[in-house]
mmCIF file as gemmi writes it, N, C-alpha and C atoms, coordinates in Angstrom:
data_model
loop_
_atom_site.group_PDB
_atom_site.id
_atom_site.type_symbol
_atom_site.label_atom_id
_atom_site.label_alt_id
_atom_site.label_comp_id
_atom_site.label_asym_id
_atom_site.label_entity_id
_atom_site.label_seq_id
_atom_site.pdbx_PDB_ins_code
_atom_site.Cartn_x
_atom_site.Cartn_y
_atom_site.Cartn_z
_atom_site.occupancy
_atom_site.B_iso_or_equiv
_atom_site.pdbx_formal_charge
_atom_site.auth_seq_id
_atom_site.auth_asym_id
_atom_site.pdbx_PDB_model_num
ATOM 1 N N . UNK Axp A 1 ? 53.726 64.893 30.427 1 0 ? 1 A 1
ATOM 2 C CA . UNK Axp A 1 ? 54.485 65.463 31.537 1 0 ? 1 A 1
ATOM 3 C C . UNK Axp A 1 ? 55.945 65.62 31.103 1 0 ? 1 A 1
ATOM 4 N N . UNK Axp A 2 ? 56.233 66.916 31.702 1 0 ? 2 A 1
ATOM 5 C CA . UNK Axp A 2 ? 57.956 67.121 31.234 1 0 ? 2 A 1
ATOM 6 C C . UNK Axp A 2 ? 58.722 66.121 32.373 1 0 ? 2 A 1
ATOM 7 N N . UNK Axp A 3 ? 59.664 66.195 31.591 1 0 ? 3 A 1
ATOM 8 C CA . UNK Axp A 3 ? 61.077 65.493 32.304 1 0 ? 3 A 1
ATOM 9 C C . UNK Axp A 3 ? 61.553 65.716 33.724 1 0 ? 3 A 1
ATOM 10 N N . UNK Axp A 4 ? 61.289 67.578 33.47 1 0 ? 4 A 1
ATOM 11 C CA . UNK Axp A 4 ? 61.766 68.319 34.913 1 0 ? 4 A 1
ATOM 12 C C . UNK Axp A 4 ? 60.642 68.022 35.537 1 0 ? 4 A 1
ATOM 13 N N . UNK Axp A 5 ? 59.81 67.87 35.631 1 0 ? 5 A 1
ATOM 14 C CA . UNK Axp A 5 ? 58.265 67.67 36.754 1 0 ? 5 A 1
ATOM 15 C C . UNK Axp A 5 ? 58.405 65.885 36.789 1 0 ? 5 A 1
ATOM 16 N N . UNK Axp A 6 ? 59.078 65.131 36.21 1 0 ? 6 A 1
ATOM 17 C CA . UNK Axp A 6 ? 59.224 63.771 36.65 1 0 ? 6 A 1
ATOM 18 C C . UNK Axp A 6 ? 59.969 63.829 37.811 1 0 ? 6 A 1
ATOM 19 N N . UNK Axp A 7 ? 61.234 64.472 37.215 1 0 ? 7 A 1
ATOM 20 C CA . UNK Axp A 7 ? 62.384 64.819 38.66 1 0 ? 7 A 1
ATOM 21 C C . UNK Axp A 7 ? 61.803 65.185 39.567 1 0 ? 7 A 1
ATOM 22 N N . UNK Axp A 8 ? 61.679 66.008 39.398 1 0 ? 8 A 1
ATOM 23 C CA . UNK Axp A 8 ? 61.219 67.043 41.078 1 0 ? 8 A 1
ATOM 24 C C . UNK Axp A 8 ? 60.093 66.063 41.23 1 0 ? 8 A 1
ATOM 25 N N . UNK Axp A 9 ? 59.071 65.536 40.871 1 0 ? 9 A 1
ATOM 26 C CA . UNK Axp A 9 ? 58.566 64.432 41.892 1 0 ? 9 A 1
ATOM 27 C C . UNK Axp A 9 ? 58.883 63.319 42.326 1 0 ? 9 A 1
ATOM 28 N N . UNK Axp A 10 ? 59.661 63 41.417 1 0 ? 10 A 1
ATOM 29 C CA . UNK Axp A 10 ? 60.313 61.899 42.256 1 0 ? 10 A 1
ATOM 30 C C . UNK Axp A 10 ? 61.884 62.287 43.151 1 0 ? 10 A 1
ATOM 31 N N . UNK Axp A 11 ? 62.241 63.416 42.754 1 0 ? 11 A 1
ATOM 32 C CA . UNK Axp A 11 ? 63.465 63.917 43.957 1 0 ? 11 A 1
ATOM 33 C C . UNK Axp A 11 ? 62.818 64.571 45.315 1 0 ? 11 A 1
ATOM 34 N N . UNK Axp A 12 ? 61.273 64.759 45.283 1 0 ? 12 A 1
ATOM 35 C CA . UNK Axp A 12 ? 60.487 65.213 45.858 1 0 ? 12 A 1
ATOM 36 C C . UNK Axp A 12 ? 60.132 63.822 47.081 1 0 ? 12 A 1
ATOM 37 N N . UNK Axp A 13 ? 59.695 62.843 46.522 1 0 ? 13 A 1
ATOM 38 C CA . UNK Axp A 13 ? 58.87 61.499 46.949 1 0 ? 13 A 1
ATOM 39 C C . UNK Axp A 13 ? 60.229 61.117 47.649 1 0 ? 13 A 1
ATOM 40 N N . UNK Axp A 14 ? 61.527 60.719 46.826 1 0 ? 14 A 1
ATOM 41 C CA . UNK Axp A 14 ? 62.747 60.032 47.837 1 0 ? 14 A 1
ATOM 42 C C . UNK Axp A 14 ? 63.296 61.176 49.116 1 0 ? 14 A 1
ATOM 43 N N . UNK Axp A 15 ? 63.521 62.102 49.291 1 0 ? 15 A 1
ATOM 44 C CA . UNK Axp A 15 ? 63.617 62.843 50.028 1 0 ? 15 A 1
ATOM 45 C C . UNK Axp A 15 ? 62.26 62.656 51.443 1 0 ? 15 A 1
ATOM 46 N N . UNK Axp A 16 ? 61.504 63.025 50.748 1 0 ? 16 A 1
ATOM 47 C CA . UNK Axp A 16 ? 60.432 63.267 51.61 1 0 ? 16 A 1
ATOM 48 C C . UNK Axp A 16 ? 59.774 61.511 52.598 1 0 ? 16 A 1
ATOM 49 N N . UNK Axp A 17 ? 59.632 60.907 51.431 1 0 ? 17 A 1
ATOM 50 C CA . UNK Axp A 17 ? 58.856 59.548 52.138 1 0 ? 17 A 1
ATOM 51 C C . UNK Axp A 17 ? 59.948 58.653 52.401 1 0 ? 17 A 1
ATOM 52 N N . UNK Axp A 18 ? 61.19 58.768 51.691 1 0 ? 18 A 1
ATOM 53 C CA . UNK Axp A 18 ? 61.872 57.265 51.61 1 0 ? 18 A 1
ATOM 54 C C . UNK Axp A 18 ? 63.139 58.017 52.611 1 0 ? 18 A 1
ATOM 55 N N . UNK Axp A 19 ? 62.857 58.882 52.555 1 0 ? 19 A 1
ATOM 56 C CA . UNK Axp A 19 ? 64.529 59.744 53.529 1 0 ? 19 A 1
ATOM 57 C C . UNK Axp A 19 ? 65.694 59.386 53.015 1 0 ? 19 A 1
ATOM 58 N N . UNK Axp A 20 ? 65.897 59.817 51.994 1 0 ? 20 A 1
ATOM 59 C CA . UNK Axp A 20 ? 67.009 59.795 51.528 1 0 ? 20 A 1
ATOM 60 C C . UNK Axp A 20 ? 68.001 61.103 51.168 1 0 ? 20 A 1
ATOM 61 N N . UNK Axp A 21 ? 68.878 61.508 51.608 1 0 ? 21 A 1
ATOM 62 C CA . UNK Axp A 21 ? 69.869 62.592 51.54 1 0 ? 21 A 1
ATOM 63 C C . UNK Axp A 21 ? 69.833 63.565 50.803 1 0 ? 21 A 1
ATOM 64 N N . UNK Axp A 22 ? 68.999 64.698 50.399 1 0 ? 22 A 1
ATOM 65 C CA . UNK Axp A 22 ? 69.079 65.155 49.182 1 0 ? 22 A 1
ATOM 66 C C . UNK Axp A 22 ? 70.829 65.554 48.418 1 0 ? 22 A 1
ATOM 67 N N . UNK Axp A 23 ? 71.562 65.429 49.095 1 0 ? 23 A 1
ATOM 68 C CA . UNK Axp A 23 ? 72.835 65.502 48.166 1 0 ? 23 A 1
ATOM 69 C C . UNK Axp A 23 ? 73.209 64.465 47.536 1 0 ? 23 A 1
ATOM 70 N N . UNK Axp A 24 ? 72.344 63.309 47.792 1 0 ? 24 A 1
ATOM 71 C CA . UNK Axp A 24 ? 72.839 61.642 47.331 1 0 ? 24 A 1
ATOM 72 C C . UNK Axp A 24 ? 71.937 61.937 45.752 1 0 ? 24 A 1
ATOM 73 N N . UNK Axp A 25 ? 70.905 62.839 45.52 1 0 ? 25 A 1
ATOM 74 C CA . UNK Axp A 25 ? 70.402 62.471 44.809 1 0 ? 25 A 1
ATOM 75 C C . UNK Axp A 25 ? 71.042 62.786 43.397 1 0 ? 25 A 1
ATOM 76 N N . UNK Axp A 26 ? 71.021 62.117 42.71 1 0 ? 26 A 1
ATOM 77 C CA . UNK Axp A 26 ? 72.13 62.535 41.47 1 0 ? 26 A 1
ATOM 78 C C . UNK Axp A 26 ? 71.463 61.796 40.327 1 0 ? 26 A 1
ATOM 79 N N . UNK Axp A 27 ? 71.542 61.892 38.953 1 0 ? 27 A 1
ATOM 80 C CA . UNK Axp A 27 ? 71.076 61.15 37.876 1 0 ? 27 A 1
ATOM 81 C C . UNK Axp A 27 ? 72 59.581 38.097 1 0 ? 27 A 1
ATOM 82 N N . UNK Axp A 28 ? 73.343 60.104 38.195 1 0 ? 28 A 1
ATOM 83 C CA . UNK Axp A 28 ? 74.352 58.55 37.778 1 0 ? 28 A 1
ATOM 84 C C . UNK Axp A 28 ? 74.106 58.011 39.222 1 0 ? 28 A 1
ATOM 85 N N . UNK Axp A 29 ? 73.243 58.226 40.01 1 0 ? 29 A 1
ATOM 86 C CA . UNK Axp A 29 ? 73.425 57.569 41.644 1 0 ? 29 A 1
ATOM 87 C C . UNK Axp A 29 ? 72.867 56.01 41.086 1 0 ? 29 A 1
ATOM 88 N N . UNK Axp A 30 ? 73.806 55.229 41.762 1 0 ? 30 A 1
ATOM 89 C CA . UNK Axp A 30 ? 72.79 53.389 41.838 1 0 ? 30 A 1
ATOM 90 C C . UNK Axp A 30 ? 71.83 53.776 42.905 1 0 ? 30 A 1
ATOM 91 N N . UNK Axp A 31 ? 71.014 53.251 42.704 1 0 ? 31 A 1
ATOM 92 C CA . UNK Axp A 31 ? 69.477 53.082 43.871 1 0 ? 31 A 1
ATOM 93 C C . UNK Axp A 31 ? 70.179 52.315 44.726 1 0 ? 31 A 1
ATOM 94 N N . UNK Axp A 32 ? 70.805 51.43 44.754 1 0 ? 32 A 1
ATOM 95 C CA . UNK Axp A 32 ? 70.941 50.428 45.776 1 0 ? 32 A 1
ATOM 96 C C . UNK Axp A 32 ? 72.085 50.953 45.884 1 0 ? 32 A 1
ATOM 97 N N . UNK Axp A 33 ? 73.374 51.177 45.731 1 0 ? 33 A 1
ATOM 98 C CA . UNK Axp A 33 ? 74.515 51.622 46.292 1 0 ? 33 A 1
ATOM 99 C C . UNK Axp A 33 ? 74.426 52.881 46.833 1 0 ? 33 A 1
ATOM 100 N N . UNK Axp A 34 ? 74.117 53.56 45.781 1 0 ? 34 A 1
ATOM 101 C CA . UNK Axp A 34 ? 74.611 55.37 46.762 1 0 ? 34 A 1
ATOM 102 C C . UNK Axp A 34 ? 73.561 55.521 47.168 1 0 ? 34 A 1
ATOM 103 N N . UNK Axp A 35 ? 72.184 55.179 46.997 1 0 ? 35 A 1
ATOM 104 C CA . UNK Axp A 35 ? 71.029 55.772 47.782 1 0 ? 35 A 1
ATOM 105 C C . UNK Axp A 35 ? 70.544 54.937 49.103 1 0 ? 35 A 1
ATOM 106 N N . UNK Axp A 36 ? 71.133 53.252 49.056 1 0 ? 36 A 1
ATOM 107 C CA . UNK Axp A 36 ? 70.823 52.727 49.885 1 0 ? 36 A 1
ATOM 108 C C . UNK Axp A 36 ? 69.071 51.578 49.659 1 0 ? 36 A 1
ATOM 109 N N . UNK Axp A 37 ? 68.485 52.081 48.259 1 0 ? 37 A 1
ATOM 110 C CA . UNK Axp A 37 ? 67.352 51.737 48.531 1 0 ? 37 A 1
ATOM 111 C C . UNK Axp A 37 ? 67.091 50.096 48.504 1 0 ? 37 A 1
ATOM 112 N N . UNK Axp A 38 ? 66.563 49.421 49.316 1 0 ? 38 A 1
ATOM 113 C CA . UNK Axp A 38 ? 66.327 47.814 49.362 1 0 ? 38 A 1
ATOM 114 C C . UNK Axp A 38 ? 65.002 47.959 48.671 1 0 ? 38 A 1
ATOM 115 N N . UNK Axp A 39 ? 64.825 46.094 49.107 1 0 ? 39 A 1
ATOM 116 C CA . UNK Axp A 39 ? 63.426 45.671 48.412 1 0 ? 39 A 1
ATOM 117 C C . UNK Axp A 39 ? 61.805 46.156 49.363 1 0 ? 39 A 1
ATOM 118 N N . UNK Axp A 40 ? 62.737 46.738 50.709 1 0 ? 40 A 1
ATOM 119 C CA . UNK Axp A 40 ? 61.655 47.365 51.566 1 0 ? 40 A 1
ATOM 120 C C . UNK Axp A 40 ? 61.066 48.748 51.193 1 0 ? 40 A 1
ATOM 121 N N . UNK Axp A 41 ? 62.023 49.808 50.437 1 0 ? 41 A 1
ATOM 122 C CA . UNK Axp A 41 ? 61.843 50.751 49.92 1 0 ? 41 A 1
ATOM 123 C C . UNK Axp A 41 ? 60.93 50.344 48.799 1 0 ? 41 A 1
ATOM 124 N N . UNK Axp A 42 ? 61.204 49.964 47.875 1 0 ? 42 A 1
ATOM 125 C CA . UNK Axp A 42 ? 60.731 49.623 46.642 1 0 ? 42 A 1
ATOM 126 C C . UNK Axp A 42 ? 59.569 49.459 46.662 1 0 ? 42 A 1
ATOM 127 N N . UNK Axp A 43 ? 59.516 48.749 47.484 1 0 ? 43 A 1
ATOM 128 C CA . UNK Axp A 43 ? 57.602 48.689 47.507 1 0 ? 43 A 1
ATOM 129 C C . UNK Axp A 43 ? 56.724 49.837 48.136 1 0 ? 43 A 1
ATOM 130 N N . UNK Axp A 44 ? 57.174 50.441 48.83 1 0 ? 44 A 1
ATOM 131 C CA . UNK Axp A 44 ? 56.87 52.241 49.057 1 0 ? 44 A 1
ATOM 132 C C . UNK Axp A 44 ? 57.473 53.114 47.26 1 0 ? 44 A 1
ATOM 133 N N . UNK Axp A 45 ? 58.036 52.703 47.074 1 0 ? 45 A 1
ATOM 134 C CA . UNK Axp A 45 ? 58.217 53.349 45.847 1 0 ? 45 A 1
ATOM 135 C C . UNK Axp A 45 ? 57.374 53.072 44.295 1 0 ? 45 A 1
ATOM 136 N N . UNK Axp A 46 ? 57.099 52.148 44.412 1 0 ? 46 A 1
ATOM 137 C CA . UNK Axp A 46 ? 55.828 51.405 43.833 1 0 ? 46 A 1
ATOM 138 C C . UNK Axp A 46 ? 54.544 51.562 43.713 1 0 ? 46 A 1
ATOM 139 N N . UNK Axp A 47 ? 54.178 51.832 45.318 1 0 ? 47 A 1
ATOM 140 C CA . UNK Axp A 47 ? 53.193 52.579 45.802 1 0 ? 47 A 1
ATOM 141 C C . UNK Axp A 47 ? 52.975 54.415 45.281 1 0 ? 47 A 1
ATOM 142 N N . UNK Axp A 48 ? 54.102 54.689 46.014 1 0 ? 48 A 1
ATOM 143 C CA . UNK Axp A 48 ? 54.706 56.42 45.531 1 0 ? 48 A 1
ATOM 144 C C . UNK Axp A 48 ? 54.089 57.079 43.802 1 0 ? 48 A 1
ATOM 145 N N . UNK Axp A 49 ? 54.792 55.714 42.907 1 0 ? 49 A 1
ATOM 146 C CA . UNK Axp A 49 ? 55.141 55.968 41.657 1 0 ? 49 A 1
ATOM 147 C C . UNK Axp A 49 ? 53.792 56.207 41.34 1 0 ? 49 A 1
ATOM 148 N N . UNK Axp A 50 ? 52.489 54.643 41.617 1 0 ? 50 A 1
ATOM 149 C CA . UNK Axp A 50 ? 51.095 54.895 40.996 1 0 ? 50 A 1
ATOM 150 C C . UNK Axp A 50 ? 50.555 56.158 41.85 1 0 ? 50 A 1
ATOM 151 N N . UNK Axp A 51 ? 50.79 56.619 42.896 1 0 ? 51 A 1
ATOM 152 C CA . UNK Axp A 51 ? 50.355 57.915 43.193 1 0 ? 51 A 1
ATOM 153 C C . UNK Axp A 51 ? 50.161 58.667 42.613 1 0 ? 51 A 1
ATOM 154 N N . UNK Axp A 52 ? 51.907 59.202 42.329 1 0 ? 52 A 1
ATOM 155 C CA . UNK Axp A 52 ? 52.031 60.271 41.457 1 0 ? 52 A 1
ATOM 156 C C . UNK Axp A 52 ? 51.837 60.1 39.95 1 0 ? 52 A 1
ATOM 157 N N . UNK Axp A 53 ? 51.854 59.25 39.333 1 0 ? 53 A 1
ATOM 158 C CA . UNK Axp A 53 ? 52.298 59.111 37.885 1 0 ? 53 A 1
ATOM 159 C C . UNK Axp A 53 ? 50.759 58.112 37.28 1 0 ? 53 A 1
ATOM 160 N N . UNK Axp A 54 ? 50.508 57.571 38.403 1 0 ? 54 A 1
ATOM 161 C CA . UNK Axp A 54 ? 49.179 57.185 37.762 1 0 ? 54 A 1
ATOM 162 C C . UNK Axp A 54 ? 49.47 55.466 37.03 1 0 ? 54 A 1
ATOM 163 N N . UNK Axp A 55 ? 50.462 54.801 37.197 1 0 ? 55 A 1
ATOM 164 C CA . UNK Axp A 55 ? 50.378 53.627 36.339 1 0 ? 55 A 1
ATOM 165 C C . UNK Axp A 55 ? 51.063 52.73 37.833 1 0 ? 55 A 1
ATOM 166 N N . UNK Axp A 56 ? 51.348 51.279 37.672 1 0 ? 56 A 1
ATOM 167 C CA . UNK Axp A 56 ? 51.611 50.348 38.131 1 0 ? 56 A 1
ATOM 168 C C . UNK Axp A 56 ? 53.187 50.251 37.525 1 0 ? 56 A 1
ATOM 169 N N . UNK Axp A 57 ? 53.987 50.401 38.639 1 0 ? 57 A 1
ATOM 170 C CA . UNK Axp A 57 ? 55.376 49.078 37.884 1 0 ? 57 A 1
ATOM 171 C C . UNK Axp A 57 ? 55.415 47.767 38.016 1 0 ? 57 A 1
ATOM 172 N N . UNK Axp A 58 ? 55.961 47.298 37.139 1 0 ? 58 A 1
ATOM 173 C CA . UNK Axp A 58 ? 55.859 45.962 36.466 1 0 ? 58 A 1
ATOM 174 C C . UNK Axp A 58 ? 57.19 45.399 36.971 1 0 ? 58 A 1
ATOM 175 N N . UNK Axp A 59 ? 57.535 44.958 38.244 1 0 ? 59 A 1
ATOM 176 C CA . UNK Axp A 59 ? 59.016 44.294 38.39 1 0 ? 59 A 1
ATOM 177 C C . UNK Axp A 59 ? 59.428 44.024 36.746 1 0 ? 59 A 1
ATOM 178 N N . UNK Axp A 60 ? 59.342 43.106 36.268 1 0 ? 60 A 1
ATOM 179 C CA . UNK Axp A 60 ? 60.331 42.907 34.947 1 0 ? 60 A 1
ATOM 180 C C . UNK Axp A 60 ? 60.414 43.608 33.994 1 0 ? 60 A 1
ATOM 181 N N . UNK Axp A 61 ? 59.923 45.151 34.141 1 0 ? 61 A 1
ATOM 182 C CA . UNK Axp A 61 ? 59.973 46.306 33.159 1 0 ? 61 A 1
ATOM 183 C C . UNK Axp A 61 ? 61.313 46.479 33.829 1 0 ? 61 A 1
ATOM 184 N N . UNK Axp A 62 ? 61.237 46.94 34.937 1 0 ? 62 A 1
ATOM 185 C CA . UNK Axp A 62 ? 62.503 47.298 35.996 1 0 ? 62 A 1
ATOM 186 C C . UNK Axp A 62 ? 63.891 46.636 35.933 1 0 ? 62 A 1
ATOM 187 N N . UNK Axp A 63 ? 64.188 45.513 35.484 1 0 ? 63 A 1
ATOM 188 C CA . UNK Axp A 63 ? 65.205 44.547 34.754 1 0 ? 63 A 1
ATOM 189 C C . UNK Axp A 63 ? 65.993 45.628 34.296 1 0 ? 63 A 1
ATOM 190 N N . UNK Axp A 64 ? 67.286 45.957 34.473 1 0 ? 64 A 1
ATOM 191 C CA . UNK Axp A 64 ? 68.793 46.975 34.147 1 0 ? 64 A 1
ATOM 192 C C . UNK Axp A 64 ? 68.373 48.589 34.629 1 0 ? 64 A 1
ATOM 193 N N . UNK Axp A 65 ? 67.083 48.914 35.494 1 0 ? 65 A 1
ATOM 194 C CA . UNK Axp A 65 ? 67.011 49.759 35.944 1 0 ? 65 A 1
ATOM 195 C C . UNK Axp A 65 ? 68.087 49.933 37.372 1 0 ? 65 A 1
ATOM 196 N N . UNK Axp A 66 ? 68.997 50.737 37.019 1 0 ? 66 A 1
ATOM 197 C CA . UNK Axp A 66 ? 70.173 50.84 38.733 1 0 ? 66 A 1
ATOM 198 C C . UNK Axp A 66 ? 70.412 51.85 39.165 1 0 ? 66 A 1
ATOM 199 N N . UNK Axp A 67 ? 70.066 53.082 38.124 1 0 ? 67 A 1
ATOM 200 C CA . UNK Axp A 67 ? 70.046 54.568 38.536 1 0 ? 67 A 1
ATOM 201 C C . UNK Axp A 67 ? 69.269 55.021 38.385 1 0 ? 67 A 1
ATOM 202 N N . UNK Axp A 68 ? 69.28 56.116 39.237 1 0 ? 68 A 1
ATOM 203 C CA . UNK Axp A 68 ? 68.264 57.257 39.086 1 0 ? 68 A 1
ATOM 204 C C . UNK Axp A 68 ? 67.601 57.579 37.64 1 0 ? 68 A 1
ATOM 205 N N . UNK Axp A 69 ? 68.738 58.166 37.18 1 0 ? 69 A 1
ATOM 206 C CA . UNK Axp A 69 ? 68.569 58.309 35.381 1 0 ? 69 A 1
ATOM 207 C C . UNK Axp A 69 ? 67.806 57.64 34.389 1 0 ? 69 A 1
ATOM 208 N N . UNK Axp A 70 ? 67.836 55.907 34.323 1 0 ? 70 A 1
ATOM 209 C CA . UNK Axp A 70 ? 67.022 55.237 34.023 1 0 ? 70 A 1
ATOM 210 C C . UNK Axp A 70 ? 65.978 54.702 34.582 1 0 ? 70 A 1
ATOM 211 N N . UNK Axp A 71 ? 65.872 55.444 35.897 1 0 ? 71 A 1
ATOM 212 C CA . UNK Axp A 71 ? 64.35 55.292 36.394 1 0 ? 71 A 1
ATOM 213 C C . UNK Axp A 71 ? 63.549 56.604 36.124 1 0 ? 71 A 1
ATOM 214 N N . UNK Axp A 72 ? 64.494 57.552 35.775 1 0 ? 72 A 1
ATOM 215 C CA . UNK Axp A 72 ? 63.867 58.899 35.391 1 0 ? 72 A 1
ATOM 216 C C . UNK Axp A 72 ? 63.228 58.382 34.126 1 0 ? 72 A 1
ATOM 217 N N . UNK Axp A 73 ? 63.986 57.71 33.736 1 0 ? 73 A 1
ATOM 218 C CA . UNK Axp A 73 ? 63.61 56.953 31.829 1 0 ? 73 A 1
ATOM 219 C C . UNK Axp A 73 ? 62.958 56.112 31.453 1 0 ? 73 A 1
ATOM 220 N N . UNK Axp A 74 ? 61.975 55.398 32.812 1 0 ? 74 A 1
ATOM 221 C CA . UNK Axp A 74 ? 61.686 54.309 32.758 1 0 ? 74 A 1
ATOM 222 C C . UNK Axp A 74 ? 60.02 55.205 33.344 1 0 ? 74 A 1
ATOM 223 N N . UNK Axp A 75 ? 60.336 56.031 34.166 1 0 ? 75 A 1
ATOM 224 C CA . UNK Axp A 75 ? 58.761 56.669 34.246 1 0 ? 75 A 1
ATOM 225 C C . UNK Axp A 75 ? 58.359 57.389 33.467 1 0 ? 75 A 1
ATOM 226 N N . UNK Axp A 76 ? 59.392 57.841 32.482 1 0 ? 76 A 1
ATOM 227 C CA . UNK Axp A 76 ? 59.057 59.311 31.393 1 0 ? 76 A 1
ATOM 228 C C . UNK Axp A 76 ? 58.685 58.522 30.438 1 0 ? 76 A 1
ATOM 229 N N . UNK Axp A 77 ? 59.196 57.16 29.808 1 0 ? 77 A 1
ATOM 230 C CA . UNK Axp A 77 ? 58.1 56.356 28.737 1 0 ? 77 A 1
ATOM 231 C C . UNK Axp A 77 ? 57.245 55.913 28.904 1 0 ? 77 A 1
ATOM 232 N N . UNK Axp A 78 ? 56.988 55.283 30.503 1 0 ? 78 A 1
ATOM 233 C CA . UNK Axp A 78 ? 55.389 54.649 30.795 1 0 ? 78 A 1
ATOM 234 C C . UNK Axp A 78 ? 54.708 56.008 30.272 1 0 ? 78 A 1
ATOM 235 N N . UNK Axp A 79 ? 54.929 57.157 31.171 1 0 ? 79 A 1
ATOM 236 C CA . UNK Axp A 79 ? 53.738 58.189 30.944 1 0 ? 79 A 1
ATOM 237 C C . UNK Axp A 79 ? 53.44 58.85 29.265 1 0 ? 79 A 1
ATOM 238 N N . UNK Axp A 80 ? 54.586 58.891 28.931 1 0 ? 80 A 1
ATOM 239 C CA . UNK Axp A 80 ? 54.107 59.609 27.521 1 0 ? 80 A 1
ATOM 240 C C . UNK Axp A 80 ? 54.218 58.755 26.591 1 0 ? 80 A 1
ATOM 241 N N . UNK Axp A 81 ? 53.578 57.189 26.495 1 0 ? 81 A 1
ATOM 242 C CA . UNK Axp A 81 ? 53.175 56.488 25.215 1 0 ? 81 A 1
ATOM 243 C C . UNK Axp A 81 ? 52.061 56.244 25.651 1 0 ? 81 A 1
């Protein structure tokens, strides 16, 4: 899967399920600061992710994940190794 089809589903999934602003959405955004997302989200996002992407997150994979960007980076290596 390309990079741009990671985005757009997951700028797709926060918009849509988690309601989040689409102008908030940005690569350098913190999840928890500019987007707002808690540990209540997360677990809808968790859910979201094996939906779309087909694998499980691993809380301690997630360890220095705080933006968008490296969660873009953190689903684009689960899927393509």
């Amino acid at each position: 899967m390309k990079r741009q089809e990671i985005e757009e589903k997951v700028k797709d999934f926060l918009i849509e399920e988690i309601e989040i602003d689409e102008d908030l959405i940005k690569n350098e955004a913190s999840l928890q600061k500019d987007l707002g997302i808690d540990s209540l989200d997360f677990v809808d996002i968790v859910v979201l992710v094996e939906r779309n992407f087909g694998f499980k997150i691993k809380p301690e994979e997630m360890a220095g994940v705080d933006t968008l960007e490296k969660f873009y980076d953190y689903i684009e290596k689960k899927i393509n190794n």
